[in-house]
C-alpha positions in Angstrom: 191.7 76.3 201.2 189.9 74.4 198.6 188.3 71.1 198.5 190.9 68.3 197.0 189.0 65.7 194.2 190.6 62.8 193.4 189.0 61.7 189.6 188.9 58.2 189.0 187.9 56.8 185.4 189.7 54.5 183.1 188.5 56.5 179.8 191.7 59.9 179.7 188.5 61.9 177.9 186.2 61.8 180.7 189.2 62.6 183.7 190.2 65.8 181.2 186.0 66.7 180.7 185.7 66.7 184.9 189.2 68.3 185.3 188.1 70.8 182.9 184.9 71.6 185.1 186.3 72.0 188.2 189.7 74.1 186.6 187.7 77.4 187.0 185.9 77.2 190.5 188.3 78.3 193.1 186.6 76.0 195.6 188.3 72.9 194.4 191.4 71.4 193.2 192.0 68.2 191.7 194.7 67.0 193.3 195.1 63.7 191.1 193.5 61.5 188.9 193.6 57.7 188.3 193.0 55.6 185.5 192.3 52.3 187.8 190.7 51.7 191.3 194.4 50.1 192.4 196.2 53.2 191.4 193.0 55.4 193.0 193.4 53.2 196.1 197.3 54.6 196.5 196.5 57.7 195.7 194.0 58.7 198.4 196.8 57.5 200.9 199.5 59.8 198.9 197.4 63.1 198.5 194.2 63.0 201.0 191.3 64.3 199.0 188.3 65.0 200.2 186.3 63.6 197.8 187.0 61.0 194.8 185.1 61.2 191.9 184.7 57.1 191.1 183.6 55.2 187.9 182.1 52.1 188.3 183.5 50.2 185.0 187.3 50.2 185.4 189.4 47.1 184.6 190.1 45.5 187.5 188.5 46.1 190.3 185.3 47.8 189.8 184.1 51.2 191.5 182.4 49.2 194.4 185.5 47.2 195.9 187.4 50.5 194.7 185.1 52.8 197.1 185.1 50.2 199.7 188.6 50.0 200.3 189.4 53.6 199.9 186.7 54.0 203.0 188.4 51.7 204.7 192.1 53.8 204.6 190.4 56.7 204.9 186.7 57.5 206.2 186.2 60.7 205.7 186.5 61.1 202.4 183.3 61.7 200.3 183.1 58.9 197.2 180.8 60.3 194.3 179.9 57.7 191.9 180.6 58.7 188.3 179.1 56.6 185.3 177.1 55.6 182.7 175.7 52.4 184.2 172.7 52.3 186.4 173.7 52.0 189.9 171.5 49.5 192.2 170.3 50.1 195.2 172.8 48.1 196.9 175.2 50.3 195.9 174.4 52.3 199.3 176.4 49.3 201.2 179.4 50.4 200.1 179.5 53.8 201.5 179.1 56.2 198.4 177.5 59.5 199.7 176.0 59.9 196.0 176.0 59.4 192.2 175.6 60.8 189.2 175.0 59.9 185.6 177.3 60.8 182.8 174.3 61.5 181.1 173.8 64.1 183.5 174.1 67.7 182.9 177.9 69.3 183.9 176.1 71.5 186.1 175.1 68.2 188.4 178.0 66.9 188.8 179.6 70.6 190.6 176.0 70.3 192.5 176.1 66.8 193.9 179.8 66.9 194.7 179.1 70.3 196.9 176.5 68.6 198.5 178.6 65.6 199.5 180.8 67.8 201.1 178.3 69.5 202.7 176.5 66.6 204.9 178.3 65.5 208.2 179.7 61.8 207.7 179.7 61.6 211.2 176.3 62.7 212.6 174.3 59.7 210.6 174.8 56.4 209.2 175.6 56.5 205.9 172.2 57.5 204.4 173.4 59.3 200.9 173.3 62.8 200.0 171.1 62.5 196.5 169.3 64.9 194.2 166.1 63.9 192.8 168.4 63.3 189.8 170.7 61.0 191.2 168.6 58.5 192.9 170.1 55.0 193.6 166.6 53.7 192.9 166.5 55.0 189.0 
């Protein structure tokens, strides 16, 4: 069975350029997408992914109250930041288990959301799963 994303940006280009990516790997299916963290936060409720694929810059509420409140209806799911912004360190508060740049090659966002998946939630505090590319301390 594959892994369910949930992609999360407010810009329709970027949600069809990571829908795109994933279309061909039989190890994942997007299972929805959301232009807003509101409509993202309904969502994860409604279809259960196992990972969301957040922007940070959405009107609204932003990526970090948006990843907050999804952990809070639903723990387990893996929250991969998405965006152009620098993220702080801070970010780590909120539960994230990584990011990635959209300046980032296509090939690191497929990486760093397998290797979300891949760490146990449960057997540490939430320490991040992070490539040397996608350090919170950039």
């Amino acid at each position: 069975m594959p892994f369910r994303l949930l992609i999360v940006d407010d810009h329709e280009v970027v949600r069809l350029g990571v829908r795109t990516l994933f279309a061909d790997n039989n190890s994942y299916e997007v299972c929805g997408e959301a232009q807003n963290g509101e409509d993202a936060i309904l969502m994860v409720s409604e279809l259960s992914p196992d990972v969301v694929i957040l922007d940070l810059s959405m009107p609204g509420i932003n990526g970090f109250e948006t990843a907050e409140q999804i952990l809070t209806i639903a723990p387990s799911v893996r929250i991969v930041f998405f965006s152009a912004h620098e993220i702080p360190a801070t970010a780590r508060l909120v539960g994230a288990d990584a990011f990635v740049s959209k300046s980032s090659s296509l090939e690191e966002l497929t990486l760093t959301v397998s290797r979300a998946l891949q760490s146990d939630k449960n057997s540490r505090p939430r320490q991040k799963t992070l490539s040397a590319t996608n350090s919170y301390n950039r």
